[in-house]
C-alpha positions as CSV (number, residue, x, y, z in Angstrom):
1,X,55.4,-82.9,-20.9
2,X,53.6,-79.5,-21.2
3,X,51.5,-80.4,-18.3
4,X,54.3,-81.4,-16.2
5,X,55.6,-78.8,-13.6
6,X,58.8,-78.5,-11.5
7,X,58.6,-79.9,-8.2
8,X,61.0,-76.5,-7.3
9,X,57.8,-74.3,-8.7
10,X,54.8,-75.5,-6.9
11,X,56.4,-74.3,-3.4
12,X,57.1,-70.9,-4.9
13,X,53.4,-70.5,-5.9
14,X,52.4,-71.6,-2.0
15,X,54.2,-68.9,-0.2
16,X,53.0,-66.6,-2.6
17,X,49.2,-67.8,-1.9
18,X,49.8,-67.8,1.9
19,X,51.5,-64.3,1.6
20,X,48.3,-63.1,-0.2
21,X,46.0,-64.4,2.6
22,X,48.7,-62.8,5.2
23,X,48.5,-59.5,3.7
24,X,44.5,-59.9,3.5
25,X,44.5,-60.5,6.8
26,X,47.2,-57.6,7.7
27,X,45.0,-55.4,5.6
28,X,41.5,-56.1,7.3
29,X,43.6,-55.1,11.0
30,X,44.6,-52.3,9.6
31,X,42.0,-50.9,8.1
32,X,40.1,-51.6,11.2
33,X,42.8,-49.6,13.3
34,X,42.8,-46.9,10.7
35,X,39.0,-46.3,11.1
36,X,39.2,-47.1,14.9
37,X,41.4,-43.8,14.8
38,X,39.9,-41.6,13.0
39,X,37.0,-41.9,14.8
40,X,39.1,-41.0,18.0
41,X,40.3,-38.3,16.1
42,X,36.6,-37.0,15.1
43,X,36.0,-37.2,19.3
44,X,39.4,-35.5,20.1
45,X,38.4,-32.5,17.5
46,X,34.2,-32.2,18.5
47,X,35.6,-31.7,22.5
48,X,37.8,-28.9,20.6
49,X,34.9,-26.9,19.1
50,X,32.9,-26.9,22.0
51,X,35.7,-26.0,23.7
52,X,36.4,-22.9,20.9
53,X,32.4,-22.6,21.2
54,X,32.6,-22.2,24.7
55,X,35.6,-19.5,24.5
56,X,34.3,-17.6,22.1
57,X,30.7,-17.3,24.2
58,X,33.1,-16.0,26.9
59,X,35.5,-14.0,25.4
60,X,32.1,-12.2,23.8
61,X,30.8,-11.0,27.5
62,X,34.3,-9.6,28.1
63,X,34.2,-7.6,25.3
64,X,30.9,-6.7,25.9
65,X,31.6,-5.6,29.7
66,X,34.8,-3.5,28.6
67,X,32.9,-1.7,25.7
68,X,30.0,-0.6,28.9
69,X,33.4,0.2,30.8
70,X,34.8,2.5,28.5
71,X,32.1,4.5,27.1
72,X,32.7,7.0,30.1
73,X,35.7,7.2,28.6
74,X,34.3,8.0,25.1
75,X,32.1,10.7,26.5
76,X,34.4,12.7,28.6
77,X,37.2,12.5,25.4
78,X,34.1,14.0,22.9
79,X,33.4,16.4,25.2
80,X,37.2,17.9,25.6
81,X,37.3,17.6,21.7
82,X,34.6,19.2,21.8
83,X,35.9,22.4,23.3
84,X,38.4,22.6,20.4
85,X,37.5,24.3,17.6
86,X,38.7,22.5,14.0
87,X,40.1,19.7,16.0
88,X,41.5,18.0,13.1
89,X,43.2,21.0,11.9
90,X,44.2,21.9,15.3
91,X,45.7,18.6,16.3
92,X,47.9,17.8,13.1
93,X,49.3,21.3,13.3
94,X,51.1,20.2,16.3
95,X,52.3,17.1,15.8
């Protein structure tokens, strides 16, 4: 009699073997789509930072050609402050 199981049972414990084997197999897809991802996402984000690379070699030069173009600039506003003595003082007296 201990041995003997309901016939209502052994259906039960089926579906919840072929559930198991369902959600193995749901698992496996997903896990490959996951990594299939991820790896797009690594591709999406190196094309970024050589893109960033890229802009920030450029951006550099810019810099670099404005700082040439305003040292003119630089000289010509030493040599006025130049021509006034204490200009420190001199200027925050008046403002």
């Amino acid at each position: 009699m201990a041995n003997s199981v309901p016939s209502e049972k052994k259906p039960r414990i089926q579906e919840i073997k072929g559930e198991h084997s369902q959600t193995s197999e749901a698992s496996a897809f997903d896990d490959a789509v996951i990594q299939s991802a991820l790896e797009e996402i690594d591709n999406c984000q190196s094309q970024i930072d050589n893109l960033n690379e890229k802009s920030s070699e450029e951006i550099l030069q810019v810099e670099m050609r404005y700082n040439e173009l305003r040292k003119p600039h630089y000289t010509k506003r030493s040599e006025i402050i130049a021509k006034i003595s204490n200009f420190w003082i001199t200027t925050v007296r008046y403002f």
